[in-house]
N, C-alpha and C positions, 0 to 999 in steps of 0.2 A: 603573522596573524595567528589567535589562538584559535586550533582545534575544536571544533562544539566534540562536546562527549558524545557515546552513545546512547546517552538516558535522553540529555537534553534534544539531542536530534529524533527520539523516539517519542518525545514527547509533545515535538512539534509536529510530526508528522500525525498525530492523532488529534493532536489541536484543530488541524486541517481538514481531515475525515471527518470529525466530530460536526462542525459549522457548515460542513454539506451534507449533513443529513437530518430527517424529519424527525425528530423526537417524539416519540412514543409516549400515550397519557400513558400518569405516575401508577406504577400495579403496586398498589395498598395491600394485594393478595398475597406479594411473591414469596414471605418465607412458608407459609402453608403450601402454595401452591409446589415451588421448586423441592420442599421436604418431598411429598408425594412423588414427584415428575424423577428423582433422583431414586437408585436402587443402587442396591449391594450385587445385585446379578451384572447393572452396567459397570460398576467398578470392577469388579472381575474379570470383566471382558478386555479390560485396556492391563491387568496385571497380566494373563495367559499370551498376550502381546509381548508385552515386556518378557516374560518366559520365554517365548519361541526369539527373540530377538536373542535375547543371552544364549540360546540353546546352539543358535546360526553363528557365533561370533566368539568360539573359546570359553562358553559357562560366564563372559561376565559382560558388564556393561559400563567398566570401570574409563577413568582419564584416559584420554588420550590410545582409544581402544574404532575397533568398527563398531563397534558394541553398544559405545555408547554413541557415534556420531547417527545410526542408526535410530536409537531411543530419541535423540533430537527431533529428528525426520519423523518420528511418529506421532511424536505430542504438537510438532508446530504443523503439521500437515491434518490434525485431528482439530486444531484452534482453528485453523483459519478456514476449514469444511463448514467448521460453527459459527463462522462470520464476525472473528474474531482479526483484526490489526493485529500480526505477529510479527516480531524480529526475530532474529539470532544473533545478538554481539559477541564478538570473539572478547577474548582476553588472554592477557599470557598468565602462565602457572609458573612458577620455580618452586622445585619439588626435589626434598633432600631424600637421596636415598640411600640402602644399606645393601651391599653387595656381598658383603663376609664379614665376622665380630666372630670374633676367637680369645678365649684367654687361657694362658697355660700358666701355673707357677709349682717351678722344682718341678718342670715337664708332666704336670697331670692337669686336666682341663677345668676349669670353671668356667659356668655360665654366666653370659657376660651379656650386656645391651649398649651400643650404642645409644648416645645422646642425642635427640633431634639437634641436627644442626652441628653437631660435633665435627670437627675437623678428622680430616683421613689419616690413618698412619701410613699410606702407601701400602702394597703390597705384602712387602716382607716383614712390617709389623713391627714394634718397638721392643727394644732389650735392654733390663737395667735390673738394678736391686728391687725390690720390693722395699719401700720409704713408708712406715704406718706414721700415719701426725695422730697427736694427741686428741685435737679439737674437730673445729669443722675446715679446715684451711679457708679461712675466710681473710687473714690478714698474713704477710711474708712473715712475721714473727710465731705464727704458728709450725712454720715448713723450715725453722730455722735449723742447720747442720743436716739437712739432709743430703743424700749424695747426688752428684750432679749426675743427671740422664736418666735418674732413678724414675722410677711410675709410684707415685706417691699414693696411699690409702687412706681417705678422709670419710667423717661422716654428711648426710645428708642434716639441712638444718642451720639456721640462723642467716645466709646468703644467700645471690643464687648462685645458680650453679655455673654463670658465665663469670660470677666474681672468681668463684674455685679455680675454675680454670685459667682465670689470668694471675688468677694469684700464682698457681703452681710452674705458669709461664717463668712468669718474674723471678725464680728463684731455680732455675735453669731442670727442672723434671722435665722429664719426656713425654708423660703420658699422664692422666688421671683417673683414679677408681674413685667411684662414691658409694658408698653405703648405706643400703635405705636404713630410714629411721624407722620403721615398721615392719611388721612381717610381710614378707613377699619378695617379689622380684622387683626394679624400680624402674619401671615403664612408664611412658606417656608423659614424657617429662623434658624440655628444653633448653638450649644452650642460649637460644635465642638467635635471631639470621646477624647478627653481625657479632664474628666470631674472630674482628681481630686481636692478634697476639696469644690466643687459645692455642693450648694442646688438646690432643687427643682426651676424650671423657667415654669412659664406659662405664656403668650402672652394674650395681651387685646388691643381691639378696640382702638385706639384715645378715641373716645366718650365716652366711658365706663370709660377710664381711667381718664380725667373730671370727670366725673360724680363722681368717686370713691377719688378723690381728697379733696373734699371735706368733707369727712366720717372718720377720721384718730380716732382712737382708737375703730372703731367696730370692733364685733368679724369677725374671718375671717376662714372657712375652707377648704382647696384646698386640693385635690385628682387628682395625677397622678398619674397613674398606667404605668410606663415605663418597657420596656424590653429589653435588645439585646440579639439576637438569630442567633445563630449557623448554615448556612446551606450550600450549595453545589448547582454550576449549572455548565453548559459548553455555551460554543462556538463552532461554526461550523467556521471551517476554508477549505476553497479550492483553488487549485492554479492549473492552467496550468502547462502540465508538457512543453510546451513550452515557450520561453523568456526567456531575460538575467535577472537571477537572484540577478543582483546586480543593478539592477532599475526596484524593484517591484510595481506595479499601485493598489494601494489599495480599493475596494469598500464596501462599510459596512454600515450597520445598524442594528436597536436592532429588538431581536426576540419577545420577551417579552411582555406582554400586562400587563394594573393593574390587579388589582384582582377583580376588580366591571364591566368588559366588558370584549367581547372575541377582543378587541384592532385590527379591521379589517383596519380603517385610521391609527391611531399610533398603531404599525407602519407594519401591513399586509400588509402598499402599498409601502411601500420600499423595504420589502423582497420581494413582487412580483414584483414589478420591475428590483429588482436584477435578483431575480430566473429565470424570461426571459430572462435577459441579459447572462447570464451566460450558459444556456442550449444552447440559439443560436450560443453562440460564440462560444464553446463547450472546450473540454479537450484540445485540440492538436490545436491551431489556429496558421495560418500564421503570428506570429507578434517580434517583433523584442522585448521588456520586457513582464517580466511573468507577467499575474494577479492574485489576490489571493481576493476572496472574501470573503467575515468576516461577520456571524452575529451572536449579541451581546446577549448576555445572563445579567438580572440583571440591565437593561439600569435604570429601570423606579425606583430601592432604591439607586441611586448614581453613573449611568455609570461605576458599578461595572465589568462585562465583560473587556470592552474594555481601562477599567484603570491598570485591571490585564495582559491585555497581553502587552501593550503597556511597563508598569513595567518588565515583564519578560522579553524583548528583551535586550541582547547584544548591545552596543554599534555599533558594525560593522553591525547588524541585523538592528538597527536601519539605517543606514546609506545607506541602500541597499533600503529601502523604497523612489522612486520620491515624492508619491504624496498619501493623502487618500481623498477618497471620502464619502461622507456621505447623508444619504436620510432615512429621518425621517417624516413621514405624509405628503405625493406627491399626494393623493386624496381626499383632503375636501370636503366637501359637499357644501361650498361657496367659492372656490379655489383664490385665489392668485398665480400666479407666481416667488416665490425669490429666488435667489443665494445668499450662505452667501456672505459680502461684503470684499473679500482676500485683498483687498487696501485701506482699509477706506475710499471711498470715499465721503461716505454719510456721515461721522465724527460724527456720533453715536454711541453711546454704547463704547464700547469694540474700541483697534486698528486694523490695519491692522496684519493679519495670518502668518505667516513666509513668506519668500524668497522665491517667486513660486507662493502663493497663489495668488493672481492680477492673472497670466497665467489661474488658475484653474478656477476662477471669471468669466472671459472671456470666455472663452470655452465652458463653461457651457449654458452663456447667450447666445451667437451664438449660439447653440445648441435650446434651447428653441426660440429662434426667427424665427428661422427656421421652427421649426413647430407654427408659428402662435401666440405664445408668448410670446411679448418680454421683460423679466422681470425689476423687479425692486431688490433692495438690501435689506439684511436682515443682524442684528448683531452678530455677533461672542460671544454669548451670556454667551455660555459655559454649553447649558443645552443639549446638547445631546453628540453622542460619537465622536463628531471630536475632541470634548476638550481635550484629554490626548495628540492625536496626536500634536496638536499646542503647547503643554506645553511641548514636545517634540522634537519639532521646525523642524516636517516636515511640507511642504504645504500642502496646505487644503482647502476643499472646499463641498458645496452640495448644495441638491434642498429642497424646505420647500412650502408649501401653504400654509400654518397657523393656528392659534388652535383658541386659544380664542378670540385674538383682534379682533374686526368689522373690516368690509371691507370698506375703506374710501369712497366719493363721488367718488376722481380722480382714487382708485383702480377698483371702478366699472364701469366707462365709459370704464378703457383702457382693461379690461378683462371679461367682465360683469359680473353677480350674484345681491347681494342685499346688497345694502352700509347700514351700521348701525349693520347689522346682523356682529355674528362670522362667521370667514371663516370655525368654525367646531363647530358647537354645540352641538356636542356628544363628544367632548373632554374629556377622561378617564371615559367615560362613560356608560352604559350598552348599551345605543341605537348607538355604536358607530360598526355598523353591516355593512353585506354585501351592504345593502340596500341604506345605506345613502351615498356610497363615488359616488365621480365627476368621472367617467370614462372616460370621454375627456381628463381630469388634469392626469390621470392612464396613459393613453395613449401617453400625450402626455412627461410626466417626464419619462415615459420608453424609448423611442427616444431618447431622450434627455440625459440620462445616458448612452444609448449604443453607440451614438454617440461620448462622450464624454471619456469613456473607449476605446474606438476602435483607437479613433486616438491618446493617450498616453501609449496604448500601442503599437502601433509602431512608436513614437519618443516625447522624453520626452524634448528635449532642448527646447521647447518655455518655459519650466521653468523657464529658466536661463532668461530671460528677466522680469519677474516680479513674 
């Protein structure tokens, strides 16, 4: 007999709640009303929570921590105070990780990175010539005469990087360097999880890899210590037991912080911005579709959370979903204003979000203009958890202020702060505390959320127009 997931079982059990209870006439009033009834003081109030939680529990509130099981216990203990239907589904994590990356040639050190997902050298690390190829090692005719057990030097570019490394398998190398093809070091970048017949792959500067270009038969010893490991988190899931549940209004973000900060901007000020939303609007609200608010566990090694439930949903589960909404870092400390861009307007990055997302785009930005913001576009980038939904092909849409990029001249006339600077320079960082977020920006993407929840949950056809 097949397993019901835990959406579909979460789904039924609200099916159930929903048909014993009295429905409430439709409040025609609620995105004014819940705008007003929502504050930047009570979002606050659930982020200095989240602070003293990180403060109890080693500074973070990261996987597989007290820290964050704690954060769980707050947010579903604060939904269902508010008369909210809450689960917590577990779900497993495999999660690669780097214990040591060492690289030495002709015994002096270069900086070196690990490939996500890269295969382990063991302990004692590998030893061979230094093998530069000509091209990208994309094909065994490029790595041809090199010396067996060598650690081969290639560029980044034309494959990926799990071709490289089977290539370099195939043709009996030990280990693999790549090369950015840009200036920098070559971070954030994968092997992919199925890594059979791979060697070892460690990452080098552009510059370094010049430099290393021209060294071809010195000794070479590279030390990765890789892992993947085994572990277990949940989700907090809550839904009205009011509205049609077959045009449900999604709103999410991840709970999770790294493990080097207790994560008060990414991402305490989206959950507090939910968490306000949610308590104001309350369990039983006058609105014509249900809400369900979701946050994510696991965001920060892979949008692991919200790739797992989105996976679990049924087909007709999926189809009962209008719209998700997403809010991920709403209080920098040098704020920006953006909505992802649902219509490609900007014609950067990424395309336009599914059938809807334009509508989601819009509403959003009304929303923030209204309070005194009125933003600009942001790409569909695919690094937070609307991604699964979109590759799911519901609409989509959220609010973002920014991490690392500078705040440009023209961002800073139209919203002020300090052009040059990041919009967060505590970005997954320890100093990334109560102390340093924008509370106007707190304030004002909570309005702007609840605004924007309130009037899609009582009518969802401006969908259907973009």
């Amino acid at each position: 007999m097949r397993t019901p997931s835990a959406a579909a079982v979460f789904a039924a059990l609200v099916v159930a709640l929903a048909g014993c209870a009295d429905a409430p006439a439709l409040d025609t009033a609620l995105p004014d009303r819940l705008v007003e009834a929502v504050t930047g003081d009570g979002a606050f109030r659930h982020l200095a929570e989240l602070q003293r939680i990180a403060d109890a529990n080693n500074g973070n509130r990261a996987l597989g921590t007290t820290g964050y099981d704690s954060s769980v216990e707050y947010v579903a203990g604060t939904l269902r105070d508010a008369g909210y239907d809450v689960q917590t589904p577990t779900f497993a994590v495999r999660r690669f990780t780097i214990q040591d990356q060492r690289l030495t040639v002709d015994g002096g050190p270069v900086p070196v990175t690990a490939l996500e997902y890269s295969p382990s050298t063991g302990p004692t690390g590998v030893t061979g010539p230094l093998a530069v190829v000509a091209g990208e090692g994309c094909q065994p005719a490029d790595l041809v005469g090199i010396p067996a057990r060598s650690v081969a030097l290639v560029r980044r570019g034309t494959c990926t990087f799990a071709q490289k490394a089977a290539t370099a398998a195939g043709v009996g190398a030990a280990a693999l360097l790549v090369a950015n093809n840009e200036d920098g070091p070559l971070t954030a970048v994968s092997l992919g999880e199925d890594t059979t017949g791979a060697v070892p792959v460690g990452g080098l500067s552009r510059a370094d890899g010049q430099a290393l270009a021209g060294r071809a038969g010195a000794p070479v010893t590279l030390a990765l210590i890789t892992a993947m490991e085994e572990s277990e988190s949940r989700n907090v899931l809550a839904q009205t037991r009011t509205g049609n549940l077959d045009e449900v209004v999604i709103a999410g973000g991840h709970l999770d912080s790294v493990p080097t900060g207790p994560g008060i901007n990414d991402n305490g000020s989206g959950v507090a911005a939910l968490l306000e939303t949610a308590v104001r609007l309350g369990g039983s609200p006058g609105v014509s579709n249900a809400v369900r608010f979701a946050f994510w566990g696991a965001e920060e090694v892979g949008l692991v959370g919200s790739s797992q439930y989105v996976r679990g949903l049924s087909d007709a589960d999926r189809a009962r979903i209008a719209l998700y909404l997403n809010l991920d870092m709403v209080a920098s400390p040098n704020a920006g204003y953006f909505v992802y861009d649902g219509d490609d307007s900007d014609r950067v990055g990424a395309g336009p979000g599914p059938a809807g997302s334009a509508a989601v785009e819009r509403t959003l930005a009304e929303a923030l203009a209204a309070e005194g913001a009125p933003p600009a576009g942001t790409d569909f980038d695919g690094r937070s958890d609307y991604g699964p939904f979109i590759a799911a092909g519901i609409p989509s849409g959220g609010l973002f202020t920014g991490a690392t990029e500078p705040k440009t001249p023209e961002e800073a006339q139209r919203w002020g702060g300090t052009a040059g600077a990041p919009h967060d320079p505590c970005y997954h960082q320890a100093c990334d505390r109560l102390d340093t977020v924008n509370r106007t920006a707190l304030d004002r993407n909570t309005d702007a959320v609840a605004s924007t929840v309130a009037r899609f949950a009582l009518q969802t056809t401006p969908l259907t127009g973009g």
